[in-house]
TITI-179902 format. One line per field, with one value per residue: residue in three letters; x, z, y of N, C-alpha, C, CB in turn; residue number from 0. Coordinates in steps of 0.05 Angstrom, whole numbers, plus 5000, padded with zeros to 4 digits. Glycine has a CB too. Example, Ala and Ser with C-alpha at 12.3 -4.5 7.8 and 13.67 -1.06 7.14 Angstrom:
// residues 2
vexti	(ALA|SER);
nX	(5264|5257);
nZ	(5156|5142);
nY	(4886|4955);
caX	(5246|5273);
caZ	(5156|5143);
caY	(4910|4979);
cX	(5264|5258);
cZ	(5156|5157);
cY	(4934|5001);
cbX	(5226|5282);
cbZ	(5181|5114);
cbY	(4911|4988);
selo	(0|1);
END
This chain:
// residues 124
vexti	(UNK|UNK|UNK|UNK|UNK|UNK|UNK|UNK|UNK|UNK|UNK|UNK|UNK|UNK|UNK|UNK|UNK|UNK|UNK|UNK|UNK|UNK|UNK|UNK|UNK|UNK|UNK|UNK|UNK|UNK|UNK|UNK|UNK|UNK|UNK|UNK|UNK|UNK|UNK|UNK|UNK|UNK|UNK|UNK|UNK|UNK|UNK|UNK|UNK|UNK|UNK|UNK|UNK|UNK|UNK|UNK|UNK|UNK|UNK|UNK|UNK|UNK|UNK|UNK|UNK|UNK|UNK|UNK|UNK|UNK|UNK|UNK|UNK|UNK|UNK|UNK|UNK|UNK|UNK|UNK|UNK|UNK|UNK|UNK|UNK|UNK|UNK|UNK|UNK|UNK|UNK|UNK|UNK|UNK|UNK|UNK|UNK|UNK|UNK|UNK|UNK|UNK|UNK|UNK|UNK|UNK|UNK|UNK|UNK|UNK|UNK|UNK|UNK|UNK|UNK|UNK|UNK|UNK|UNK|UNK|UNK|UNK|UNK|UNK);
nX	(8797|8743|8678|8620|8567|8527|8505|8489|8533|8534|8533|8592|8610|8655|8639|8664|8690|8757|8825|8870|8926|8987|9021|9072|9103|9113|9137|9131|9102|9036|8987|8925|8856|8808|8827|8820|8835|8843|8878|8923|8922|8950|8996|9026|9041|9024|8995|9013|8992|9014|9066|9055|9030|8951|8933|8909|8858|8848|8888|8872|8832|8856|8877|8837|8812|8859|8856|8801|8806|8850|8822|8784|8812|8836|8795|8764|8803|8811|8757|8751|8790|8773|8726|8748|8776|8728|8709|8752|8743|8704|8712|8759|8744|8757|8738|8735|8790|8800|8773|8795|8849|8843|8825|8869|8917|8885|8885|8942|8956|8912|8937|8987|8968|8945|8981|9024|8984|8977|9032|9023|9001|9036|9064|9098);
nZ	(8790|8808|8793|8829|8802|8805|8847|8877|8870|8876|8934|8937|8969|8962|8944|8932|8934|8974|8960|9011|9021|9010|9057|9052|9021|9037|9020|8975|8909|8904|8846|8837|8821|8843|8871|8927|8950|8934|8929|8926|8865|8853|8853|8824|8758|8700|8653|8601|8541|8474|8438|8385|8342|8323|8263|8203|8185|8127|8116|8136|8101|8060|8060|8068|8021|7988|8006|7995|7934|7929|7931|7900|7852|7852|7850|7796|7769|7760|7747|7706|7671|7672|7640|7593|7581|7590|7540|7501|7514|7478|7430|7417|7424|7482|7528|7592|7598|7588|7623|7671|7664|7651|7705|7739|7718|7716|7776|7781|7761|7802|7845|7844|7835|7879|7928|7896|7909|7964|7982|7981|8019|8066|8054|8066);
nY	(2003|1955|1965|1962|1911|1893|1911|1979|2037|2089|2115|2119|2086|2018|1966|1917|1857|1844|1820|1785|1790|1761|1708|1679|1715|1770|1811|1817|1852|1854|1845|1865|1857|1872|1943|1965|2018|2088|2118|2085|2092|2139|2130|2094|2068|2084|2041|2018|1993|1990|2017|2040|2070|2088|2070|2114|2138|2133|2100|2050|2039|2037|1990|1953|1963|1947|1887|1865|1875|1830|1784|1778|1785|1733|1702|1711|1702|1653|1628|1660|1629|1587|1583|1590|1548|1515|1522|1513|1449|1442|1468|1426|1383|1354|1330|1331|1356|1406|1440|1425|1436|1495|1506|1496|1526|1575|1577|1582|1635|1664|1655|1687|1737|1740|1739|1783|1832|1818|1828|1883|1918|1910|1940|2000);
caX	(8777|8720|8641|8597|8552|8494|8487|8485|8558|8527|8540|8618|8624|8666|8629|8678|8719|8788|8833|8880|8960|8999|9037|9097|9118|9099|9152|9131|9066|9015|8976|8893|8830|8800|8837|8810|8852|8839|8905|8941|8923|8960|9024|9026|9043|9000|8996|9012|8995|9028|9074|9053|9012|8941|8928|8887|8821|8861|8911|8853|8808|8877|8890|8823|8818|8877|8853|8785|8817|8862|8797|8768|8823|8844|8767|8759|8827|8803|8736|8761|8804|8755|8708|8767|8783|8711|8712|8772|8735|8684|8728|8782|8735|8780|8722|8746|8820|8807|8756|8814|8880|8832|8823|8896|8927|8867|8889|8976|8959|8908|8960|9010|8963|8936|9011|9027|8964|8977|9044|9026|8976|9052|9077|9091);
caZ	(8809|8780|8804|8832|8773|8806|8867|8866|8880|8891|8949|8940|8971|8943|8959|8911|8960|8965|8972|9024|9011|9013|9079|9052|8997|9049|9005|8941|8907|8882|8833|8849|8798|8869|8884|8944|8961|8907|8939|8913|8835|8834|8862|8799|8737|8676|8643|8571|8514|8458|8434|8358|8332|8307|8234|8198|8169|8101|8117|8141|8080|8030|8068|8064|7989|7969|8008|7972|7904|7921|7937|7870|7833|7851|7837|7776|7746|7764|7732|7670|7660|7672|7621|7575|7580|7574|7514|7491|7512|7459|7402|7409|7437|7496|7542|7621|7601|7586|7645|7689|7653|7655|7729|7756|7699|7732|7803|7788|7759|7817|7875|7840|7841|7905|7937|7888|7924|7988|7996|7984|8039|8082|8042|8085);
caY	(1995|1954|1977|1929|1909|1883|1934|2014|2046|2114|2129|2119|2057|2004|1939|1906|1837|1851|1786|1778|1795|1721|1707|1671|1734|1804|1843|1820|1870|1829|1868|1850|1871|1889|1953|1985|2038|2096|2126|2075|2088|2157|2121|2072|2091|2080|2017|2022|1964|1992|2047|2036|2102|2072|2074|2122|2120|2133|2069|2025|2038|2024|1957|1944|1958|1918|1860|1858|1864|1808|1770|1785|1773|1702|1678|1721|1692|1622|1631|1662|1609|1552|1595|1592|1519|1499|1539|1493|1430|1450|1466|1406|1363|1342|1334|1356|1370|1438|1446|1422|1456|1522|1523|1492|1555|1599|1574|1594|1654|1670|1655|1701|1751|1746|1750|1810|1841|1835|1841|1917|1908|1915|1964|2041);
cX	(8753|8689|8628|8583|8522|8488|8488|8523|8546|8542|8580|8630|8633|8657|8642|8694|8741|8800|8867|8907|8963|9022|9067|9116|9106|9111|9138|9100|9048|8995|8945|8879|8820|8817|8817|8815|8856|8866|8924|8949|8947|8992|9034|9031|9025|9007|8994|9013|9018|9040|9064|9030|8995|8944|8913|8868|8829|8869|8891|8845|8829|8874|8867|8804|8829|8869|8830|8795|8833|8848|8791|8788|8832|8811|8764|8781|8820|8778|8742|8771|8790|8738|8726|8777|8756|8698|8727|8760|8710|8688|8738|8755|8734|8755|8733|8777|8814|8800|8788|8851|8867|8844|8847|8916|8908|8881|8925|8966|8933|8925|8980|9003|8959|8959|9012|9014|8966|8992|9040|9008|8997|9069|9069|9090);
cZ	(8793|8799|8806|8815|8782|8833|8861|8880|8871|8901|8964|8957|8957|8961|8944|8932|8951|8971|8988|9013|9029|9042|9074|9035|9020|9035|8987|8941|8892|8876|8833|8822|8823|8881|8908|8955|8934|8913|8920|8877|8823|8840|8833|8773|8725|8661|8604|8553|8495|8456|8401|8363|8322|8274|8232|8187|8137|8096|8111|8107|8063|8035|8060|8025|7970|7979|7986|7945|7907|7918|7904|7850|7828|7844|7812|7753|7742|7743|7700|7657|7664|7649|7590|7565|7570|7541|7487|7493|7485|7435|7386|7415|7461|7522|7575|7612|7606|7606|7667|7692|7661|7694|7745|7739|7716|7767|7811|7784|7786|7838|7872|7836|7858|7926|7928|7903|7957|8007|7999|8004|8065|8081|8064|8067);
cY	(1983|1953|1951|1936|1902|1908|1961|2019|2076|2128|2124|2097|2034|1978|1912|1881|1849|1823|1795|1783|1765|1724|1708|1695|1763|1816|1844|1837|1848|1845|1851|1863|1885|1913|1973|2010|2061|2109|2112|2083|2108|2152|2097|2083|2078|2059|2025|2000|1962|2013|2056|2059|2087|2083|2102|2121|2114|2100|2046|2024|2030|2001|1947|1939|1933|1887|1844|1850|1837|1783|1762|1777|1746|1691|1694|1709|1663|1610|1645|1645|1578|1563|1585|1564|1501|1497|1513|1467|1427|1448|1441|1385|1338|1353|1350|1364|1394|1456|1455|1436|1488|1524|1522|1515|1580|1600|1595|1621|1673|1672|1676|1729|1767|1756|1765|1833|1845|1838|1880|1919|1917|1929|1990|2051);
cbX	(8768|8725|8619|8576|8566|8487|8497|8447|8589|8513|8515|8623|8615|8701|8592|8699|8727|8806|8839|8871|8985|9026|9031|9096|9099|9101|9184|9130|9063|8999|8992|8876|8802|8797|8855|8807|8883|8810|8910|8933|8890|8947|9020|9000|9070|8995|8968|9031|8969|9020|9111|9046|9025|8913|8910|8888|8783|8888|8929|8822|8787|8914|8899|8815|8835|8917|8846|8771|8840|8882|8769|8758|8838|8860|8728|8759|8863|8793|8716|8781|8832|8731|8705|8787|8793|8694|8737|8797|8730|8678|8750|8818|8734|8820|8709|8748|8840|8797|8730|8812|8891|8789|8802|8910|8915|8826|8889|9008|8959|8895|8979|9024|8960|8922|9034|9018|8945|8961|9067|9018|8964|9058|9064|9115);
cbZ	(8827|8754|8777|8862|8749|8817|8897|8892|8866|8906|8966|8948|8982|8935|8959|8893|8956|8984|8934|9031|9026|8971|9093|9038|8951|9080|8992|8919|8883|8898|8801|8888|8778|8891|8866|8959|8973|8895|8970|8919|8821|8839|8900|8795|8720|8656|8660|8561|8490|8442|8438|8342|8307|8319|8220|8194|8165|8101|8154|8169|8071|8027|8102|8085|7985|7975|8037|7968|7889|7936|7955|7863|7831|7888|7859|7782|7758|7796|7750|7662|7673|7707|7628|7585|7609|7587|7523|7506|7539|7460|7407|7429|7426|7492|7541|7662|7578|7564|7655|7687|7607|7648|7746|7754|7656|7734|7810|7764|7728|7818|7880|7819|7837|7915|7933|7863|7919|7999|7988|7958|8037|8088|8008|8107);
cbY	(2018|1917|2000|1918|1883|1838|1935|2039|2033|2112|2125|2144|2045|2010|1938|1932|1794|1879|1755|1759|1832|1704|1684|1641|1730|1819|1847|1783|1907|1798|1878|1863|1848|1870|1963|1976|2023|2115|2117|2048|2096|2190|2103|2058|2098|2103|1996|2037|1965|1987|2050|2002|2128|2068|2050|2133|2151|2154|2060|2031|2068|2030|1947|1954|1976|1921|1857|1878|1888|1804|1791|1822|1784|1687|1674|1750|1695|1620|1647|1679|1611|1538|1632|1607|1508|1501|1571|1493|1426|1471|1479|1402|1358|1357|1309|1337|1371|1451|1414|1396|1452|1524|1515|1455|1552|1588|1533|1584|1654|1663|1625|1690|1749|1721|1739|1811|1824|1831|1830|1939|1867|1901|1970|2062);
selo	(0|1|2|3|4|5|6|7|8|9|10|11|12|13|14|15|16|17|18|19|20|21|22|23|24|25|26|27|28|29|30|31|32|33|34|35|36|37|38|39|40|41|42|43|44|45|46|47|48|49|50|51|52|53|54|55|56|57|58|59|60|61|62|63|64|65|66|67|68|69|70|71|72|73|74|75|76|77|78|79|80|81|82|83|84|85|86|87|88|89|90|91|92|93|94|95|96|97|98|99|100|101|102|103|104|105|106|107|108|109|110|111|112|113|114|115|116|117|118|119|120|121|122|123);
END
């Protein structure tokens, strides 16, 4: 049943419209948001979403763990390895190569982290 929102339901009236049952279908039930008839509710069974058990606060806080780290590790591998390359552009003198070998070497070994990461994320 849903409460009028702008007037008072107090005094146990349901000032809620109801709409009309369809001529051409009288068998069929046509299920309304307006139920007026509180009778009806205990004749119905209970509407259930899911059967899945939720998580626990434990689960959540892992999942949410490993996601972070996988976060952190794909830009941390990326950035090491552009650190590392500009490093190399320095040495050899191989102006952006090393910039650019750093971060596409930073980028594989990020992605292969980040997967590693969060398939455990679907781990039971």
């Amino acid at each position: 049943m849903i409460k009028n929102l702008l007037g008072g339901d107090e005094d146990g009236v349901n000032n809620a419209p109801t709409s009309p049952a369809p001529k051409q279908n009288q068998n069929r039930q046509v299920l309304s948001l307006f139920d007026s008839d509180p009778g009806d509710a205990a004749e119905k069974e209970e509407f259930v979403l899911s059967t899945a058990e939720p998580e626990t606060f434990a689960e959540t806080t892992r999942k949410s763990g490993l996601a972070w780290a996988a976060g952190i590790a794909f830009f941390a591998s990326v950035v090491f390895m552009l650190i590392i390359g500009w490093g190399a552009d320095l040495l050899l003198g191989t102006s952006p190569w090393g910039m650019v070998g750093g971060i596409v070497l930073g980028s594989v070994i990020g992605f292969v982290q980040f997967f590693r990461l969060t398939s455990q994320i679907f781990k039971k």
